[in-house]
TORKE-915095 format. One record per residue: residue in three letters; z, x, y of N, C-alpha, C, O in turn. Coordinates in steps of 0.2 Angstrom, whole numbers, plus 5000, padded with zeros to 4 digits. Layout:
# TORKE-915095
ALAZXYZXYZXYZXY/...
***
This chain:
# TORKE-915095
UNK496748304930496448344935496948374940496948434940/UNK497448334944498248324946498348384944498248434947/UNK498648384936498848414934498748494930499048524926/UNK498148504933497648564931497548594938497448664939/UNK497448554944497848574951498348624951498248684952/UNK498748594950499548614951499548674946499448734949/UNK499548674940499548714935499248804938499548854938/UNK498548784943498248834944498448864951498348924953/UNK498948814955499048844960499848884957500148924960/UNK500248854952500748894951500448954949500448994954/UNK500248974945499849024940499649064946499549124945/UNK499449054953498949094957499649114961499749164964/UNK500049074961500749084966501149134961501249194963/UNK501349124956501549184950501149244952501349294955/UNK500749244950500349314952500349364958500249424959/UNK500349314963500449354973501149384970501249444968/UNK501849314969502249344970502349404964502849444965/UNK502149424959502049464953501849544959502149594960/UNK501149524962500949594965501349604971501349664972/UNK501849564975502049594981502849624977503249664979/UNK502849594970503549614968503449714967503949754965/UNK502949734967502849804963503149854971502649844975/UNK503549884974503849914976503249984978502850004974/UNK503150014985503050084986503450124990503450114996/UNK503650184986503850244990503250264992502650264989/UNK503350304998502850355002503350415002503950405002/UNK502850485001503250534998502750595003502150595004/UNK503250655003502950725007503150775000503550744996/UNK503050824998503250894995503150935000502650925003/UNK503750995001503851055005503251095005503151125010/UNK503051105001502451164996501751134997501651074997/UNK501251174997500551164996500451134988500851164984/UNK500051084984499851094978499751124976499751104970/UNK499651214977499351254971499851294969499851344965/UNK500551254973501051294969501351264965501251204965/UNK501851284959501751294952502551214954502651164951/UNK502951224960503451184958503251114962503451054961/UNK502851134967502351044969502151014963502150954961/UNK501851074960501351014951501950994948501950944945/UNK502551034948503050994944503450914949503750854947/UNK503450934953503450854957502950804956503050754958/UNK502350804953501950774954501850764948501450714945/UNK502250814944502250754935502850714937502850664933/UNK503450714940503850674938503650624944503950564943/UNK503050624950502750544952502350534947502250474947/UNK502050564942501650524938501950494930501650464926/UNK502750514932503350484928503150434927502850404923/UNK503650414935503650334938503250294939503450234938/UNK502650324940501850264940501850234934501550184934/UNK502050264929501850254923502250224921501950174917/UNK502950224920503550184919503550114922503750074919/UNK503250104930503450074935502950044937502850024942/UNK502350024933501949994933502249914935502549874931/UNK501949884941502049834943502949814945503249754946/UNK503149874945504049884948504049934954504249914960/UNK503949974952503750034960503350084958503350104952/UNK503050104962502450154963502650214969502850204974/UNK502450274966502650324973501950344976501450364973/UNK502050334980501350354984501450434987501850444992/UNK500950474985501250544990500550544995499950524994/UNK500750564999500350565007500250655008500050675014/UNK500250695005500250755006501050815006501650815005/UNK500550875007501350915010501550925017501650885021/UNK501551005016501751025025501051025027501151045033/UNK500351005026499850985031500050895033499650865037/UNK500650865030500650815030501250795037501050765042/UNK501650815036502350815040502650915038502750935033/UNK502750925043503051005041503651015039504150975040/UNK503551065034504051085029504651065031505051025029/UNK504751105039505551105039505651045044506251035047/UNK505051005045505250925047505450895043505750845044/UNK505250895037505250825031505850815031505950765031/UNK506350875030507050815030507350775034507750725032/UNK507150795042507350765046506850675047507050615049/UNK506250695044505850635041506050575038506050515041/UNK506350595032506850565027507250535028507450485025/UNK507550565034508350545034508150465041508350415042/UNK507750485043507450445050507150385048507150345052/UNK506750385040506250345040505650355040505250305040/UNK505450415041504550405041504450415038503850435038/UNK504750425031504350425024505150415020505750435022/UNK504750385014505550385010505750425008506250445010/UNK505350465004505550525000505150585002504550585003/UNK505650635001505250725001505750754994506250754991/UNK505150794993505450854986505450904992504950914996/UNK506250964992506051014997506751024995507150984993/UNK506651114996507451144994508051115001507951095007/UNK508551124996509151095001509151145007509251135013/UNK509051195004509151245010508651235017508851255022/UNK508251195015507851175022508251115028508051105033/UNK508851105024509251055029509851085027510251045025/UNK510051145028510751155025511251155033511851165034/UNK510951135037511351135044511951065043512551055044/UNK511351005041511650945040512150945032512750925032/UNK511950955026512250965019512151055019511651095019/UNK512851085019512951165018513051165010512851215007/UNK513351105008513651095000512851114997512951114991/UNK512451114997511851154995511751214997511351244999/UNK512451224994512351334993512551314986512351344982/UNK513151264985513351264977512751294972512751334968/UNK512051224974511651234969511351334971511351374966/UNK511251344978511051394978511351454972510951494969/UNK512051454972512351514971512651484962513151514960/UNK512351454960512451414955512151474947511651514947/UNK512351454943512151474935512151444931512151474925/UNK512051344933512051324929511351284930511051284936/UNK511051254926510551214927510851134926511351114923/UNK510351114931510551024931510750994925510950934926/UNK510751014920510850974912511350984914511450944917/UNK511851024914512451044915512750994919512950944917/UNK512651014927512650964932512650904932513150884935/UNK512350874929512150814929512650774925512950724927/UNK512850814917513350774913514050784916514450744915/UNK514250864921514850874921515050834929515650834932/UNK514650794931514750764937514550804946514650784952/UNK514250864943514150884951513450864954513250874959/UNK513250844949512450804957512750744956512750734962/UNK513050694953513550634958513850654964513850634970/UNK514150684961514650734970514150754975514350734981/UNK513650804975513050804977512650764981512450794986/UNK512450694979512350634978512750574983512350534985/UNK513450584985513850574987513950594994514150554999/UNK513950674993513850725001513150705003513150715009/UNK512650685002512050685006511950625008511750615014/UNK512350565003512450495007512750485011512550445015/UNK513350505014513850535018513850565023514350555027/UNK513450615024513350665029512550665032512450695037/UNK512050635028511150645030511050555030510750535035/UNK511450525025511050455025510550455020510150415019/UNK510650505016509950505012510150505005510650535004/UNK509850474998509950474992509650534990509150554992/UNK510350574984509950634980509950614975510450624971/UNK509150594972508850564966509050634961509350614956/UNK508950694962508950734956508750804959508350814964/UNK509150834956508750924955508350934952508550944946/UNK507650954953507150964948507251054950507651094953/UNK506751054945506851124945507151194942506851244941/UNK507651184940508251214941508351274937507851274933/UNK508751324935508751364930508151424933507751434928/UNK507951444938507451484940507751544945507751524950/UNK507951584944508151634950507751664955507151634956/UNK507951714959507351724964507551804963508151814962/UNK507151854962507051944964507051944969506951894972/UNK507251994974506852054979506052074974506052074968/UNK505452074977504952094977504652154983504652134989/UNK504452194981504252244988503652274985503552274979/UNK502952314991502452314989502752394990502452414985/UNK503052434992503052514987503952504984504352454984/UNK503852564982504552574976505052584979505152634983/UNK505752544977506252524981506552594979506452634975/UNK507052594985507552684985508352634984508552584987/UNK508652714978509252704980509552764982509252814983/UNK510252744982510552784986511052824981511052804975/UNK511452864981511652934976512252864971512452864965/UNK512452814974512852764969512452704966512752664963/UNK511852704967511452654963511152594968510652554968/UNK511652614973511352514978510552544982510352594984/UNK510352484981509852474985509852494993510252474997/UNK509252534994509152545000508752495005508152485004/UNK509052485008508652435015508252475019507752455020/UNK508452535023508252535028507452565028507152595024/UNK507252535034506652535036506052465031505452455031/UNK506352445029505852385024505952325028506452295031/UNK505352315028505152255032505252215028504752205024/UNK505752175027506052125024506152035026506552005028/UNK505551995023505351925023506051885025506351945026/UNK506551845026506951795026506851755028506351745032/UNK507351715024507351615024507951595025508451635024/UNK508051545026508951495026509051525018509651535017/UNK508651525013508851535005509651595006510251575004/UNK509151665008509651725006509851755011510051815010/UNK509851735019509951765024510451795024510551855027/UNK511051745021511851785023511751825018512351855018/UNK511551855014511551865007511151975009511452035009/UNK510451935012510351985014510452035022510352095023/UNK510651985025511152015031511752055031511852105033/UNK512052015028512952025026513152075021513652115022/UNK512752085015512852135009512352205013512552255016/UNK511652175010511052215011510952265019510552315021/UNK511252215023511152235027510452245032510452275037/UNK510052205030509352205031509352175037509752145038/UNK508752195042508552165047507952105045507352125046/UNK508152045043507552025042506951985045507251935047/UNK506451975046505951935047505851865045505351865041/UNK506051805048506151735047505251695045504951665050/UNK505151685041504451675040504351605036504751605031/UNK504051565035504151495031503351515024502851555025/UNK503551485020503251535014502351505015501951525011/UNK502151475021501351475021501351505024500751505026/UNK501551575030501351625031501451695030501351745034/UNK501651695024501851755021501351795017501451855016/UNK500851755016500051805010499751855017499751915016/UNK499651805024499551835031499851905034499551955037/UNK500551885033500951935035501051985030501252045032/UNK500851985022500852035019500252095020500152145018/UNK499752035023499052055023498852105029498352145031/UNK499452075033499352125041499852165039499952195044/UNK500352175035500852225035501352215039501752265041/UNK501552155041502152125046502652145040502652205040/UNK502952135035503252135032502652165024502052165023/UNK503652195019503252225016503752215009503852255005/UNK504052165010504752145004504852065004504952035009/UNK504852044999505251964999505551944996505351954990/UNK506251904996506351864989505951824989505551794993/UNK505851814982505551744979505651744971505751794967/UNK505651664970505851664965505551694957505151734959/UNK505551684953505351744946504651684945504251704941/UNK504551624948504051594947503451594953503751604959/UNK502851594953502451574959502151624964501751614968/UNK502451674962502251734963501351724964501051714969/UNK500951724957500151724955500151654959499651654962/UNK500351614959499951534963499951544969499551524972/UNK500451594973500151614981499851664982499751664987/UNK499751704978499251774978499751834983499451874986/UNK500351824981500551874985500551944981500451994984/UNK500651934976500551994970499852034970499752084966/UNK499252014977498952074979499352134982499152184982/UNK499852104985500152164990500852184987501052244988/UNK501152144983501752164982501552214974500952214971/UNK502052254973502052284967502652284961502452294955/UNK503352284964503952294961504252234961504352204967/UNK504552224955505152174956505852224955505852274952/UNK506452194956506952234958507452204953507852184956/UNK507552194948508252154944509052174947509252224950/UNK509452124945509252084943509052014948508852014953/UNK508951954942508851924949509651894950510151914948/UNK509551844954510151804959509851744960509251744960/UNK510251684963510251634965509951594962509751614957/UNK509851524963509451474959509051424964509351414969/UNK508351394962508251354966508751314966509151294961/UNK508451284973508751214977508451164977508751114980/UNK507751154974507251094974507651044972507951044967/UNK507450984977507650914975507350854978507050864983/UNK507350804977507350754978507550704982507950664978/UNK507550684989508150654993507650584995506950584994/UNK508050524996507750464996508050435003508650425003/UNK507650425008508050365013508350335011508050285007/UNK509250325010509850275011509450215010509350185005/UNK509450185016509250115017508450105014508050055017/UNK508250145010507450135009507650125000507150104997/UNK508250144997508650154992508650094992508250054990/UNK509250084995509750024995509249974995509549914994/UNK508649964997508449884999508049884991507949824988/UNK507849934987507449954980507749904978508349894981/UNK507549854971507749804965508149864961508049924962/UNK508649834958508949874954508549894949508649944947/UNK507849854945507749884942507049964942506750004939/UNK507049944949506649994953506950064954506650124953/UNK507550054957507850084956508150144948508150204948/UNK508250104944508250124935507550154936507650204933/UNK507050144937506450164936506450234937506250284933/UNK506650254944506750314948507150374945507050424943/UNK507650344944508350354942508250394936508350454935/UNK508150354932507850374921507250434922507050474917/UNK506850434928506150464929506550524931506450584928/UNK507050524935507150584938507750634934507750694935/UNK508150594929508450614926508050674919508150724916/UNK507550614918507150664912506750704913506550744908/UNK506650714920506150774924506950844925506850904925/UNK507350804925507850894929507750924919507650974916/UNK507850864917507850924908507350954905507351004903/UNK506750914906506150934904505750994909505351044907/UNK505850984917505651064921505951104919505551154918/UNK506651114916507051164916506751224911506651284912/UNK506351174904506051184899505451214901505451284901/UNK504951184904504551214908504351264909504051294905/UNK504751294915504951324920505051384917504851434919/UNK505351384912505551444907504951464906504651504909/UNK504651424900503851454898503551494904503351554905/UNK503451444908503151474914503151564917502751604917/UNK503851554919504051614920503951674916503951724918/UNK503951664910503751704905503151724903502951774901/UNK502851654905502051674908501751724911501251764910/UNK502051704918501951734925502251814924501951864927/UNK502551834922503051914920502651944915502752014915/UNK502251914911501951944906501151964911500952024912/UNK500951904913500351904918500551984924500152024924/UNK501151974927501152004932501252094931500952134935/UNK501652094924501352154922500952194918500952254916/UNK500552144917499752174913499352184920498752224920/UNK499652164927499152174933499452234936499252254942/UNK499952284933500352334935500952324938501152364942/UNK501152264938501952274941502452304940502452324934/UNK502752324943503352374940504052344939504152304944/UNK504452344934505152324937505752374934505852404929/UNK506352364942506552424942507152384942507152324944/UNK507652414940508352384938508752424943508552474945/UNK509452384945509952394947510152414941509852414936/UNK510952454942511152474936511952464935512052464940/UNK512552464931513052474933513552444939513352394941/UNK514052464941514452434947513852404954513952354958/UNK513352464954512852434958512552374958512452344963/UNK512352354951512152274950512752254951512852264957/UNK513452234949513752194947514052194955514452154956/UNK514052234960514152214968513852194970513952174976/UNK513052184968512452164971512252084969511852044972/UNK512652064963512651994960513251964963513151914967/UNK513751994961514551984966514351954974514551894976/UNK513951994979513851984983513551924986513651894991/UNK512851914982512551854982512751804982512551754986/UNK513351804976513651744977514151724981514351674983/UNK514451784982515051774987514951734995515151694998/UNK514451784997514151775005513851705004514051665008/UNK513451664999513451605001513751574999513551514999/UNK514351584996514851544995515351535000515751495000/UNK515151575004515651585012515351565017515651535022/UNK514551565017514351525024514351455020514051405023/UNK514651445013514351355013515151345016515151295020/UNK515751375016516351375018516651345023517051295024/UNK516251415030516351405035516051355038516251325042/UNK515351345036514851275039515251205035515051165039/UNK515551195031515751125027516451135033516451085037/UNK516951195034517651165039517451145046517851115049/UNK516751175049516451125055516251075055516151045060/UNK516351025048516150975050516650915049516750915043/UNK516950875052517250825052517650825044518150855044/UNK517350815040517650795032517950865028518250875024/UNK517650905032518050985032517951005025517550975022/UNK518251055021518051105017518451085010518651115005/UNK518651015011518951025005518951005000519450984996/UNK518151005000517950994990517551044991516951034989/UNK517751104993517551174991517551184985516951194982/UNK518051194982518551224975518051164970517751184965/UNK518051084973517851064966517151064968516851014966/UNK516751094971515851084972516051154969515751124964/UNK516251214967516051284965516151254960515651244958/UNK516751234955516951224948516251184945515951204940/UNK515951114950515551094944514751114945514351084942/UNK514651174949513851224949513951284948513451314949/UNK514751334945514851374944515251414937515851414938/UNK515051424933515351444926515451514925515051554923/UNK516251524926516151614926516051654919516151714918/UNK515951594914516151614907515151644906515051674901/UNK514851624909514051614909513851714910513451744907/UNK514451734917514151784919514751854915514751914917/UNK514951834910515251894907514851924902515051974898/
***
């Protein structure tokens, strides 16, 4: 009996410490749910659940109704939540080295094997305090979008003036400095409103998500080519990392590695999707052509290659893994 005691009280103590061994992330996404790159965060949490059963679990708590978009990073880095999925561009004050991915032509499969999200990965623990688990996403460009018909001018470039032109931290140098635009600074849950009162009447945004925000009531034209790449990723409190079991860790790790290949995958269909959807609903698309695309692409990348420049030699560790953060998000052999 002694020994059927004992037996039950091991077995009952095994099991407590079995359920306190299972590990939770609490987690934020930038975006509402109904957009196409939140549901892709939310299969790579339903990765980990599934992998991580009784190792770690991510708990998501909501989005920007949760903690605001362009709070989560400062969130993250502080502790009041482990993890946010949100472009870099939303803390590009603290990590600038997230123009790489901005002005990038390669997707994270590339990335990932040639060593630039290690290096990536490395600047964010260094400069935020925060782990970069992965680039999800990737491989996805952004247009110009406008609801009437863009004008050019007698050499092909694009006309700005008088269009009420959307901006974000994304393309501001991009559209200030080349385009010249005056733009309108708006965070993407007020943008259906402002198309809808006629604040603005133009936006980037990327070749995806267009139909999951319904702005494609008001917009009409997409503008080719496209430019830039998302920046969505995945950043993890430092010390909320570092205390994870090593094999908690591998859980996350393996989970987010097979999400940057398989979104990539996705993301395509999708897009191909949404392009076909968008012009059965009468979209137009109008192309740049000639020397004008190719200063229009040129510039894109230039101008945020230069604010990631002068913002990296402001900061103490200075600018000089410039040359090697361009080499491993950048391939000029891709754009011949």
């Amino acid at each position: 009996m002694k020994h059927m005691m004992i037996g039950g009280l091991l077995a009952s103590s095994l099991m407590v410490t079995a359920a306190y061994a299972e590990e939770t992330i609490s987690a934020v996404h930038a975006f509402p749910t109904t957009l196409i790159y939140t549901q892709s965060f939310l299969k790579f949490v339903d990765k980990v659940n599934e992998a991580g059963k009784g190792v770690v679990q991510i708990e998501v708590r909501g989005g920007p109704e949760a903690i605001g978009m362009f709070q989560q990073p400062d969130a993250v880095r502080d502790g009041v939540v482990d993890m946010v999925y949100t472009p870099g561009s939303f803390y590009g004050g603290a990590v600038p080295e997230k123009d790489a991915l901005v002005a990038s032509n390669l997707t994270a499969v590339e990335a990932r094997a040639n060593g630039g999200i290690d290096m990536i990965d490395a600047i964010h623990q260094e400069k935020m305090g925060v782990k970069y688990l992965g680039w999800f996403d990737s491989g996805v460009c952004y247009n110009l979008w406008t609801r009437d018909a863009p004008e050019f001018d007698a050499d092909g470039n694009l006309k700005v003036e008088g269009l009420k032109l959307r901006g974000n931290a994304v393309y501001n140098a991009f559209f200030n400095e080349y385009l010249g635009a005056q733009v309108i600074d708006l965070p993407t849950t007020e943008v259906y409103s402002a198309l809808e009162r006629g604040v603005v009447d133009a936006t980037g945004w990327t070749q995806i998500g267009l139909i999951d925000l319904k702005w494609n009531e008001f917009l009409n034209y997409r503008i080719e080519p496209c430019f830039f790449s998302t920046d969505l990723g995945v950043i993890v409190n430092l010390d909320r990392w570092n205390s994870l079991s090593d094999e908690a860790k591998k859980v996350l790790q393996d989970a987010a590695i097979a999400h940057e290949a398989e979104s990539v995958a996705e993301l395509k269909e999708k897009r191909d999707a949404d392009f076909a959807a968008l012009e059965a609903g009468g979209m137009m698309v109008v192309s740049l052509e000639g020397e004008a695309k190719a200063n229009y692409l040129n510039a894109a990348r230039e101008k945020t290659w230069a604010r990631m420049k002068g913002l990296m030699a402001e900061h103490p560790s200075g600018d000089g893994q410039y040359d090697a953060l361009i080499g491993k998000f950048y391939d000029p052999a891709l754009d011949q």
